[in-house]
C-alpha positions, 0 to 999 in steps of 0.5 A, spaced: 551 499 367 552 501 359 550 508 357 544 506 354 542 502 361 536 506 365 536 506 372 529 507 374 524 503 372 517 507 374 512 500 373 511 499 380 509 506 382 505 505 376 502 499 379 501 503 386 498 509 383 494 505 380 496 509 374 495 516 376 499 522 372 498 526 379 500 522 383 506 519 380 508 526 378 507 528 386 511 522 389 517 523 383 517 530 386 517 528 393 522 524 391 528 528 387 526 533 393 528 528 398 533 525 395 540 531 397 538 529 404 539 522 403 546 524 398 549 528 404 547 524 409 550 517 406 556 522 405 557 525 411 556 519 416 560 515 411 565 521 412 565 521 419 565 513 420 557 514 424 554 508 423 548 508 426 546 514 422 548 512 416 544 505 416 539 510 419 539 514 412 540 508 408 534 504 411 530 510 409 532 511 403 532 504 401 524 504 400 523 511 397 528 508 392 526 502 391 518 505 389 522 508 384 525 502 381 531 503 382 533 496 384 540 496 383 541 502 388 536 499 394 540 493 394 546 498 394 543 502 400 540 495 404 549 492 403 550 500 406 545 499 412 547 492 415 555 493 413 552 499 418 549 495 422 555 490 423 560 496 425 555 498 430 555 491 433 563 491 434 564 498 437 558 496 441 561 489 443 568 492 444 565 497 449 562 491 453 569 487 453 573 493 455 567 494 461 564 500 459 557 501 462 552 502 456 548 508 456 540 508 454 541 510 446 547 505 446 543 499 448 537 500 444 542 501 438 545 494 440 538 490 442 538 493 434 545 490 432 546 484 436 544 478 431 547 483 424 552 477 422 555 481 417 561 487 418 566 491 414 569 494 419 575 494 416 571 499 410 573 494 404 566 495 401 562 501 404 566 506 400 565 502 394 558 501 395 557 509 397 560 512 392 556 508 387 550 510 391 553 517 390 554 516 383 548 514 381 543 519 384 545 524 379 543 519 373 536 517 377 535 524 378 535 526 371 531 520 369 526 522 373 525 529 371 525 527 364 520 521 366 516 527 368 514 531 362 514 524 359 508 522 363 
């Protein structure tokens, strides 16, 4: 992505707003005011390899970021949430074969997990895609403020 590239593109909240300035306005503030939660909660639960958490973070960010036409980005976080998800099923999947009792939160997450076909247990492409996400962020975030006052 060159310099000159925007990572937002406000044509669908425009849509959804029915193009109400008051409206956008308050969405893209909601927005920049949640999104150090979903930065810190992608890099903390990457950090501490919690799966279930940071798929739980990126499906929740994956919307928001999405209605801000941050394609690229929501693609990015939905890769993150089945990568997620697909670690959870080994480390579950391992627990069953080593005979482990799953506990009730255990179960939920495995009838969750149990059809994800796609892993990086090996953590070849989660840090990638974090790091762009976490890259990225800061860039949106300047757009939408200037968005804004463009508005």
């Amino acid at each position: 992505m060159n310099s000159n590239t925007k990572i937002i593109d406000l044509s669908y909240l425009k849509e959804m707003s029915g193009n109400n300035k008051d409206i956008m306005v308050e969405m893209v503030e909601v927005f920049i005011e949640q999104n150090p939660e979903f930065t810190e909660g992608v890099f903390s639960h990457f950090e501490n390899r919690q799966w279930t958490e940071l798929g739980a973070v990126a499906h929740k960010a994956k919307s928001s970021v999405r209605i801000m036409g941050m394609d690229e980005l929501g693609d990015c976080l939905e890769k993150i949430e089945h990568y997620s998800k697909g670690n959870q099923k080994i480390e579950l999947q391992q627990k069953i074969e080593d005979r482990h009792k799953l506990n009730d939160k255990d179960l939920r997450i495995w009838n969750n997990v149990r059809n994800e076909e796609v892993n990086d247990i090996d953590l070849k492409f989660i840090p990638q895609l974090v790091n762009y996400f976490l890259n990225q962020s800061p860039i949106a975030i300047t757009e939408l403020k200037k968005a804004i006052l463009e508005l």
